[in-house]
C-alpha positions in Angstrom: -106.4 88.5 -87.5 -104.5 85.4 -87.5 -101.5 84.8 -85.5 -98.4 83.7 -87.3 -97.4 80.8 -85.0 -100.0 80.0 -81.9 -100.6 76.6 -83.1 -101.9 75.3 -80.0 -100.0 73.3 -78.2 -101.5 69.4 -77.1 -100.8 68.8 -73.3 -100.2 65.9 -72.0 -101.8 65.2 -68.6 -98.8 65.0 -65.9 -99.8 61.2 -65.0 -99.3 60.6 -68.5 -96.1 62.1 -68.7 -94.5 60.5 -65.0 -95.7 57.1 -66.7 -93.6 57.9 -69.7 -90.4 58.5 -67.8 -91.0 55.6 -65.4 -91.1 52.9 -68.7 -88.4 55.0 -70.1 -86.2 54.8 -66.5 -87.3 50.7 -66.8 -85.8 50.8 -70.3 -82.4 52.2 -69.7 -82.2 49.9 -66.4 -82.6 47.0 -68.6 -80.2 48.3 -71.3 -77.1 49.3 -68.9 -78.1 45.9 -67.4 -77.2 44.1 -70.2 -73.9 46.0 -71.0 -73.0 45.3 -67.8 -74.2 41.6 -68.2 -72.3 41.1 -71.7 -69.0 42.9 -70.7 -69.2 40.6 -67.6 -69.3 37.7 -70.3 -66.4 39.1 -72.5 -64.2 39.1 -69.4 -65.1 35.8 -68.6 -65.0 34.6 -72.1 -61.5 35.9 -72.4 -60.2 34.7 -69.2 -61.1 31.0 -70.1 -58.0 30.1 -71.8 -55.4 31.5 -69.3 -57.4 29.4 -66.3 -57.3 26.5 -68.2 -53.3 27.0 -69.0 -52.8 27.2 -64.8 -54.8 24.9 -64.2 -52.4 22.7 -66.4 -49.1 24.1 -65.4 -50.3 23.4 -61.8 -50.9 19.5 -62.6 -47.4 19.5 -64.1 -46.4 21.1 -61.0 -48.1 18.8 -58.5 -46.6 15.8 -60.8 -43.1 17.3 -60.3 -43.2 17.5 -56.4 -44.8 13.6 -56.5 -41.4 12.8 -58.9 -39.2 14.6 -56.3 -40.6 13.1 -53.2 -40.3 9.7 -55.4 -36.8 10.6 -55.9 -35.8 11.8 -52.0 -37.4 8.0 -50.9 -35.3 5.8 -53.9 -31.9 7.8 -52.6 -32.7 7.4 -49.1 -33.5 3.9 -49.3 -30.0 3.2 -50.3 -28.4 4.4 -47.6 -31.0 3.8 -44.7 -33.8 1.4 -46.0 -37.0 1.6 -48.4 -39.1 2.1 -45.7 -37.3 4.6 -43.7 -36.3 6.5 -46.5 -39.9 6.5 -47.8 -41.2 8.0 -44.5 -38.8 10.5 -44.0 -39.2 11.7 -47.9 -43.1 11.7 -46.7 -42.3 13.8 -43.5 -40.5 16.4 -45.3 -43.2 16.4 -47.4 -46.2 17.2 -44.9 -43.0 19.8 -42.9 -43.5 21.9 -46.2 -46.8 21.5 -46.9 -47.6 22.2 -43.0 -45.3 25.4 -43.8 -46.9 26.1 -46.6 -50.2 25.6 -44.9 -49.4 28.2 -42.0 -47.9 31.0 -44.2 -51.2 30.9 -45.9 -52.9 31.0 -42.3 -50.9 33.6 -41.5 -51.5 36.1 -45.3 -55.4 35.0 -44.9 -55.1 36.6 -41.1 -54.1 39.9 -42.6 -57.0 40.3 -44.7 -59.4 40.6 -41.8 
């Protein structure tokens, strides 16, 4: 008599099969690995051009503060001296930035 369907079955020793699953663990590792690596890369990639467009706007900015305090010495040197006027346009200068300076000091303290 011949059994319809009792092909036998090949087993695979269990050290066989563990060492299967470890090289197929190592394989999906590497592969969420580098989707996590190239999404990484998109967001940087697409981030590029609005740093760049700060970083400009902050030149221009820094440009129009040095134009300001230029402006502050030139119309206080009328009225008290270029050299007086220049060093009180710089110490309202280095009042704000010192301002500036501790307000950051201050924001950077709650972070702790």
């Amino acid at each position: 008599m011949t059994d319809g369907g009792d092909d036998e079955v090949e087993e695979k020793p269990i050290g066989e099969l563990f060492g299967k699953l470890i090289d197929d663990g190592k394989a999906y590792a590497r592969a969420e690995m580098g989707l996590a690596k190239a999404t990484a890369e998109a967001k940087a990639n697409a981030a590029k051009k609005p740093a760049l467009l700060g970083a400009a706007a902050l030149l221009f900015l820094i440009a129009g503060v040095v134009v300001l305090c230029m402006t502050l010495a030139l119309a206080l040197a009328t009225l008290v001296g270029p050299l007086a006027g220049g060093l009180i346009a710089a110490v309202v200068t280095f009042g704000v930035a010192a301002a500036l300076g501790y307000w950051a000091k201050q924001e950077a303290g709650k972070l702790k």
